[in-house]
C-alpha positions in Angstrom: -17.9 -1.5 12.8 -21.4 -2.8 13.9 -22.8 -3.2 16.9 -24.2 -6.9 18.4 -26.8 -6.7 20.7 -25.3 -8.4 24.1 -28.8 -10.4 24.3 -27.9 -11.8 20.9 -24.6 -13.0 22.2 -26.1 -15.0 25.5 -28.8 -16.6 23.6 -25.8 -18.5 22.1 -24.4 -21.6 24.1 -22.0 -21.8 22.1 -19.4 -20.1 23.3 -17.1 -21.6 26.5 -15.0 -19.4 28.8 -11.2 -18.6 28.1 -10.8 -16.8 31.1 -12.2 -14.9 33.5 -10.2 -11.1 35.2 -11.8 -9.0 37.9 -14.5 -6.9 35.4 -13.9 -9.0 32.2 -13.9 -12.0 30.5 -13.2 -13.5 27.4 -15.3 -16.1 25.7 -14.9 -18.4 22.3 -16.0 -21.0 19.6 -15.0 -22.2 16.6 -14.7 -18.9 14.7 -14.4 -15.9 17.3 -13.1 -14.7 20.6 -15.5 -12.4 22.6 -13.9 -10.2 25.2 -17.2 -9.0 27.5 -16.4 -6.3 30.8 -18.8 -5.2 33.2 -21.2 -1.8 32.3 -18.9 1.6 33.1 -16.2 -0.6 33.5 -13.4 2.3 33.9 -11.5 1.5 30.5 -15.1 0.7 28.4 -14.7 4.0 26.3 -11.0 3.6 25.3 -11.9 0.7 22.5 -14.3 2.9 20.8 -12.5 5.9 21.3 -9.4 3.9 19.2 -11.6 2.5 16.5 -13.2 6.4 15.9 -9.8 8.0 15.8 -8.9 6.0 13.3 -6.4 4.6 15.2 -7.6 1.0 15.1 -8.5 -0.5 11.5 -8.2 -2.9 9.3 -4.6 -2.6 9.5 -3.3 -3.1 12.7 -6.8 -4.5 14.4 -8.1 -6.2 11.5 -9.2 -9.2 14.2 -11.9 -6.9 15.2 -15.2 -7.0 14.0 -18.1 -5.9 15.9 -18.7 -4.3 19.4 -20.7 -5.5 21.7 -23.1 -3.4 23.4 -25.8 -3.3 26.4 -29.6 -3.3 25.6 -29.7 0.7 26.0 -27.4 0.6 22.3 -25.4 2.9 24.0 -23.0 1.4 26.8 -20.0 -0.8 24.9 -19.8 -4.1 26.7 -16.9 -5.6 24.7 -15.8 -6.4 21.0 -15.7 -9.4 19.0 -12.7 -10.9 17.1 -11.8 -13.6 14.4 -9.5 -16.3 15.7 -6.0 -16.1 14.7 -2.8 -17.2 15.4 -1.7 -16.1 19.1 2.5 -15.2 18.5 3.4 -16.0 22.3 2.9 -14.8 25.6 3.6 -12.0 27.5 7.1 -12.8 28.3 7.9 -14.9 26.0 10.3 -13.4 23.0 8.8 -12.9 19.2 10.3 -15.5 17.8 6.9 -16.8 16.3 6.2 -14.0 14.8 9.6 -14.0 13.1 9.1 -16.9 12.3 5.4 -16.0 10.7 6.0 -13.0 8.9 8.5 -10.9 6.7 10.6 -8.4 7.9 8.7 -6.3 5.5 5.6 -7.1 6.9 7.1 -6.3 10.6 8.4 -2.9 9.9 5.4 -1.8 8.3 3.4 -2.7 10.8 5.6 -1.1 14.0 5.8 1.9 11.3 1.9 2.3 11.3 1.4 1.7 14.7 3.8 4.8 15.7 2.7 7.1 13.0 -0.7 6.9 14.4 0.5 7.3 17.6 2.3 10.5 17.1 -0.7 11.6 15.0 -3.4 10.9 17.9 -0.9 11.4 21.2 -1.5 7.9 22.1 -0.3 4.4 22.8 -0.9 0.6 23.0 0.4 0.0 26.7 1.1 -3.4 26.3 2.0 -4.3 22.8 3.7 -8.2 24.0 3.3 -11.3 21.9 0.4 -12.2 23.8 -1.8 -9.9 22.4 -0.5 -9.6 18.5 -1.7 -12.5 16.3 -1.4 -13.3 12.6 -4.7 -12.9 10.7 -4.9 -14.1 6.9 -1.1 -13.6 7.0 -1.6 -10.4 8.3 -0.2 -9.0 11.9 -3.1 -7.7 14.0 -3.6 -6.3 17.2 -5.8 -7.7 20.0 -6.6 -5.9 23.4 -8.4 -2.8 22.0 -8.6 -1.5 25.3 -4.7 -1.5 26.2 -4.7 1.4 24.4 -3.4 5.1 26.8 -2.7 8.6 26.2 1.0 10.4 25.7 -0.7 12.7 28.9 -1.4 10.0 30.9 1.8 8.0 30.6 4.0 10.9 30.5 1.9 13.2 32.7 -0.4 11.1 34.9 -3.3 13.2 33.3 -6.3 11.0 31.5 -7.4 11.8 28.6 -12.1 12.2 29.6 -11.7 8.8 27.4 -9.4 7.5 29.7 -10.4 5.8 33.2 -10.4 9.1 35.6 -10.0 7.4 38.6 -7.4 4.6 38.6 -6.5 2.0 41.5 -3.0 3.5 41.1 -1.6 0.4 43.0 -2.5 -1.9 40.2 -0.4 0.9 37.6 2.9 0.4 36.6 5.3 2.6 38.1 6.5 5.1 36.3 3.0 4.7 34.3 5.4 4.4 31.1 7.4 1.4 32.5 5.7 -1.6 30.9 4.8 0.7 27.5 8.6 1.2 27.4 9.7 -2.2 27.5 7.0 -4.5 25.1 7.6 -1.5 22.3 11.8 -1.7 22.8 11.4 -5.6 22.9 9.7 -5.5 19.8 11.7 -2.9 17.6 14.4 -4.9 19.3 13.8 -8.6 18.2 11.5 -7.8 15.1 13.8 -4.6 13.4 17.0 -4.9 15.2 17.1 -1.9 16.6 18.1 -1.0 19.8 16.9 2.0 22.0 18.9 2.3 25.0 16.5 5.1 26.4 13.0 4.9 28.2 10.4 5.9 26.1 9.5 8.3 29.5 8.4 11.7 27.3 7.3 12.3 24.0 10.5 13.4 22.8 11.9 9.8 23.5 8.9 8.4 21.5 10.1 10.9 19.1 13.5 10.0 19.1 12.5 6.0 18.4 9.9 6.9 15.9 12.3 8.7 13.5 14.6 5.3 14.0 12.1 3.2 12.5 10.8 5.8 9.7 14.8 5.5 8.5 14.6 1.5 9.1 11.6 1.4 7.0 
C-alpha cells in the first residue's frame, strides 16, 4: 500500500466535502473518496494496524489504495479509496447487495472476514450496508478504522493499537452491542442463518463462525 503525501492531496481542488464528523472527514471527485482525521486522532493506528496483519486486502478492502500521511511520513492521516457502489445505509436492510451479488460471492466473503477474525482476535465493529460497497463486482469493505479487538469488545481491554483512552459515553453499551447486531443482520439476510445469541464472548463468535464454515 503506498503512502500520499497529505501536501499532495491539498494542492488538489478537486476534491469537495462529503461530510464532515468531530476529528474526520471525508472528501471526493470523480474517481476516489478520501477519508482525512486529525494527527493522533485516537483510532489513527487501527487502519494500518489491519492492512499489516493482513487482515485488510484485496479481498475484503480491495476499495483501498493508498494512505495518507502527514509531512513527518510517519503519522497516518487517512486512506484513499476507489468509488463504488454504496449497498445502503446503516439501517437500512441488504437488500442491494442481494440484489448485486451471488450468494456465492456473499458467503465467501462473510467466510473470509471471520476466518481472519478468529486468526487475528479481531473485528469490524460496524459491518452495516453503509460501509460495504461493490467494487468491479466485487464486495469490499470501507471504514478501515471500524475495525476492534476480541479484548476490547469482550474485555474492555485495548489492544496498544487500539484508542487507550475512550470517551466511554460515546461506546456502545455492552462494547459488543452494535458488533453483534450489523454481523447477525448480515449472516441473517445475506446466508439465512439465524443466530439467536449475542456474539458477547469469543465462544459465541465461535459458535457462529463454525455455522458459516458448514454454510459455505
Amino acid at each position: 500500500m503506498q503512502n500520499i503525501d497529505i501536501r499532495t492531496l491539498l494542492a488538489k481542488s478537486s476534491y469537495l466535502v462529503h461530510h464532515k464528523k468531530r476529528e474526520r472527514a471525508v472528501y471526493y471527485n470523480d474517481g476516489h473518496y478520501i477519508k482525512i482525521w486529525v494527527k493522533d486522532w485516537e483510532h489513527c493506528n487501527v487502519v494500518r494496524h489491519g492492512f499489516d496483519i493482513g487482515y485488510y486486502d484485496e479481498k475484503i478492502a480491495s476499495a483501498c489504495i493508498a494512505f495518507v500521511v502527514d509531512v513527518d511520513g510517519k503519522s497516518d492521516l487517512g486512506y484513499v479509496m476507489k468509488k463504488g457502489t454504496v449497498t445502503g445505509g446503516s439501517k437500512d436492510s441488504w437488500g442491494k447487495l442481494i440484489e448485486m451479488t451471488t450468494l456465492d460471492q456473499r458467503k465467501a466473503f462473510i467466510r473470509e472476514v471471520f476466518d481472519r477474525s478468529k486468526r487475528n482476535s479481531c473485528i469490524v465493529s460496524d459491518m452495516c450496508p453503509a460501509n460495504v460497497i461493490v467494487l468491479d463486482d466485487e464486495i469490499s469493505l470501507i471504514d478501515y478504522e471500524g475495525l476492534g479487538s476480541f479484548n476490547w469488545f469482550f474485555d474492555g481491554k485495548p489492544e496498544k493499537w487500539e484508542a487507550q483512552s475512550r470517551n466511554l459515553k460515546k461506546c456502545p453499551d455492552p462494547y459488543w452491542r452494535d458488533m453483534s447486531k450489523y454481523i447477525k443482520r448480515y449472516v441473517n439476510e445475506c446466508l439465512g442463518i439465524s443466530f439467536d445469541k449475542d456474539i458477547s464472548t469469543v465462544d459465541a463468535f465461535d459458535e457462529l463462525h463454525k455455522l458459516i464454515k458448514e454454510a459455505t
